[in-house]
C-alpha positions, 0 to 999 in steps of 0.5 A, a space after each residue: 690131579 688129571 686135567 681134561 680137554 672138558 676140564 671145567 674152570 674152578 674159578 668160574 664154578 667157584 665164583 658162580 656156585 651160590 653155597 659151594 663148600 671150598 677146601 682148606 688151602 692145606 688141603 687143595 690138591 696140586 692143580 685144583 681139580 679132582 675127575 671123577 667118575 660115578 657108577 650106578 646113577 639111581 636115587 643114591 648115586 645122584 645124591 652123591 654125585 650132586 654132593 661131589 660137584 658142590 666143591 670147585 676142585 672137582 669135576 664129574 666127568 663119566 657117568 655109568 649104569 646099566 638103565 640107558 635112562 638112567 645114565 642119559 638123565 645123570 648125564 643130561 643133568 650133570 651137563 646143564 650143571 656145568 654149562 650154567 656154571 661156566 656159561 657154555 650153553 652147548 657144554 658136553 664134557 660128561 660121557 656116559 657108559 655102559 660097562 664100569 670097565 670102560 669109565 675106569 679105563 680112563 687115564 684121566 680119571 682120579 676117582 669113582 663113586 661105587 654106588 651100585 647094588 652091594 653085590 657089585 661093590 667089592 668086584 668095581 672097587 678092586 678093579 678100581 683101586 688096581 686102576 689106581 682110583 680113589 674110591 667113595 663107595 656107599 654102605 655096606 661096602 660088601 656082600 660078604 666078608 671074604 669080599 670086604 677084606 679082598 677090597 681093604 687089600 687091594 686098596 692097601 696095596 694100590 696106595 688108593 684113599 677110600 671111604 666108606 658111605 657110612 657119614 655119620 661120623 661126619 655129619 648130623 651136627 656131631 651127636 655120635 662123634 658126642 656120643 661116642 667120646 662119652 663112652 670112650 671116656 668112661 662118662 657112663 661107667 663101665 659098659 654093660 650092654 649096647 643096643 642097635 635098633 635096625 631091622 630083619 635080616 635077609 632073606 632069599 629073593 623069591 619074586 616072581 618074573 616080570 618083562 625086562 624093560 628095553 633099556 635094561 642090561 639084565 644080566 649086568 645087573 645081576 653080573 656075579 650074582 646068581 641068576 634069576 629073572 627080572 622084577 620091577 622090585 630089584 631094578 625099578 623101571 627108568 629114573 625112579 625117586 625111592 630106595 628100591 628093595 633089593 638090599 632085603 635079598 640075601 643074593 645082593 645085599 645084607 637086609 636091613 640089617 646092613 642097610 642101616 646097621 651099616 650106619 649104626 654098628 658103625 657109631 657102636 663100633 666107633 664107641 666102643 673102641 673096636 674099629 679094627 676088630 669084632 664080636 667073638 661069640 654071635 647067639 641068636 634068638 631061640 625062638 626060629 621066628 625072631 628077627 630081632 634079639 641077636 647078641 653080639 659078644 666082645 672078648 671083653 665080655 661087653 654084649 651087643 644087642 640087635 634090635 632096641 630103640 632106632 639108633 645106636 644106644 649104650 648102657 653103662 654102670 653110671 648111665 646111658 646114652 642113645 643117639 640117632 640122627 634126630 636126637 641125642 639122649 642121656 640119662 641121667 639128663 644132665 650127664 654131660 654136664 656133670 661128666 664134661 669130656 675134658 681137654 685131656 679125655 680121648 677126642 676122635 675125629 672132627 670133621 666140622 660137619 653139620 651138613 650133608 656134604 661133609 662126609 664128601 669133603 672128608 673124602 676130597 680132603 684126603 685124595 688131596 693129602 693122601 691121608 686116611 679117611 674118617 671112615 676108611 676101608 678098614 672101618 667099613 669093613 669091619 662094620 660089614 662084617 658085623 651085619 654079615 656075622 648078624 644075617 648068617 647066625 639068624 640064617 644058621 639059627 645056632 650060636 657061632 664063635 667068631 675069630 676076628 683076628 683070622 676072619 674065621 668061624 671056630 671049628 664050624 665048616 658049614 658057617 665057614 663056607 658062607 664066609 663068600 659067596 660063589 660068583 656067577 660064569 667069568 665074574 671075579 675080584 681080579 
């Protein structure tokens, strides 16, 4: 990887990092150090952030956003980090920025965290993997279907290792990694339903105009979406401690149908084999008013339910199994002792995780050996793209047939036109 004239020694972060994570030695990167870059630095990009600078073969070394608060405070923060950890009271080896473009116009640079609103996320992490970065970019990986495949192209193309935000393949103590190897397995018989119990789908933004804060680059914010005044409600003033709620409005997000169905369809997806596929019939409730109640159908005939109990829940011939992040439930009780997953059943990947770096380390561990991730560009999206077929049937109200193969809808202009969405003035995935 690209050393730097701030490079932090990994000695000295590793010896004075009480709890750091270390890499396996197979694993370590030539030089020890990973430069990364993060971009978008609200609630869940400190998080991430802070997760990635607990593994002393990396170094944060530019931060961006578009709230002048925000990136001073994750600069400020990021700075007092590596001073304490290398003894350098005046250390100042974290730049902040503007404008993505010019963080990932760095050389040195090896990888950026795209956590910005998901109307950014396709634009950032095509110029990201042209500019040769590897990218952990945060759930769901797109605001539309055309732009998640466009971002699976080009890091294909460019050679770069991606991960998608999506960690519940690698954390929470391995309950659906269990849950799904359960299904994969055939432990509770033939599948005949599943359930994804997260909320309402998105709708169009119709908030009211408030002053724009002086720190505030609107229009960077709003970049390709369509535009409209600014309000508190999409862009919170300054730091702020909350998931703000534009991930509820059709111009910038999925709803919460892709906030957490980002998470949950992908357990469902990872159950049921179909990672690398879809749904090809979407029906939507009869009744105009419902948000909950959508079905899904596979080409095997297995039908997907949105809505349920919270998590991902699985019904077979011989049993059930539900899983969230706090419980893992089968019934009969004693399932998985009376259908043990032998040595020679299907086994997916474990990460070892049970802490909330562990899907990070996934990430660290393949931009060292250039594997694939747990949750790869693929895998994310083809779980967007089952919140997206989700938000534009409940939008349509009319049943849908769906082509996973060429990411089309059957004889339907009108639902193929919403397969992208236009981009505001210059903005464009080049």
């Amino acid at each position: 990887m690209r050393g730097g004239a701030a490079a932090v020694s990994t000695t000295l972060i590793s010896s004075g990092l009480a709890g750091s994570v270390s890499l396996n030695a197979k694993a370590a990167s030539p030089n020890g150090r990973v430069n990364i870059g993060v971009i978008g630095v609200g609630k869940q990009g400190l998080a991430d952030m802070q997760r990635a600078w607990q593994f002393p073969q990396t170094q944060i070394v530019a931060v961006c956003d578009v709230v002048g608060s925000r990136k001073e405070n994750a600069k400020k923060i990021t700075n007092e980090f590596y001073a304490k950890m290398t003894n350098q009271p005046d250390y100042d080896g974290v730049k902040g920025y503007d404008d993505y473009r010019e963080l990932l116009a760095r050389d040195d640079i090896d990888a950026v965290l795209v956590v910005t609103p998901d109307h950014w996320h396709a634009i950032i992490a095509v110029a990201a993997a042209k500019a040769k970065k590897d990218i952990y970019c945060e759930k769901p990986i797109s605001r539309t279907i055309a732009e998640g495949r466009a971002m699976v192209n080009a890091v294909q193309a460019n050679k770069v290792v991606f991960q998608t935000g999506s960690q519940q393949r690698s954390e929470y103590d391995g309950k659906f990694r269990i849950a799904a190897e359960l299904v994969r397995n055939g432990k509770l018989g033939e599948i005949q339903a599943v359930h994804v119990g997260v909320g309402d789908p998105n709708r169009p933004c119709d908030l009211p105009e408030e002053t724009v804060p002086d720190d505030t680059n609107w229009d960077m914010w709003l970049g390709p979406a369509p535009f409209r005044p600014y309000n508190e409600i999409l862009c919170p003033k300054g730091v702020h401690t909350h998931f703000p709620h534009w991930r509820l409005y059709r111009e910038y997000a999925g709803g919460s149908v892709a906030d957490f169905g980002a998470h949950h369809f992908d357990i469902a997806q990872w159950g049921l084999g179909t990672d690398d596929t879809g749904p090809v019939k979407i029906l939507p409730p009869t009744d105009p008013e419902k948000k909950r109640g959508l079905k899904l159908i596979y080409e095997n005939g297995i039908e997907m339910f949105h809505g349920g109990p919270g998590g991902t829940t699985w019904v077979g011939t011989e049993g059930s199994v539900s899983v969230n992040r706090g419980w893992l439930i089968t019934v009969p009780e004693d399932l998985r002792e009376t259908h043990p997953i032998a040595d020679q059943d299907i086994h997916l990947e474990n990460t070892g995780g049970t802490n909330r770096v562990s899907h990070m380390q996934n990430f660290l561990e393949r931009v060292a050996d250039r594997g694939k991730c747990i949750c790869h560009e693929e895998i994310g999206h083809r779980t967007a793209t089952i919140c997206h077929l989700t938000n534009l049937a409940y939008q349509l109200r009319r049943p849908l047939e769906w082509d996973p193969v060429n990411e089309k809808f059957v004889n339907d202009d009108e639902a193929n036109s919403l397969i992208d969405q236009p981009m505001r003035g210059d903005w464009k995935l080049s």
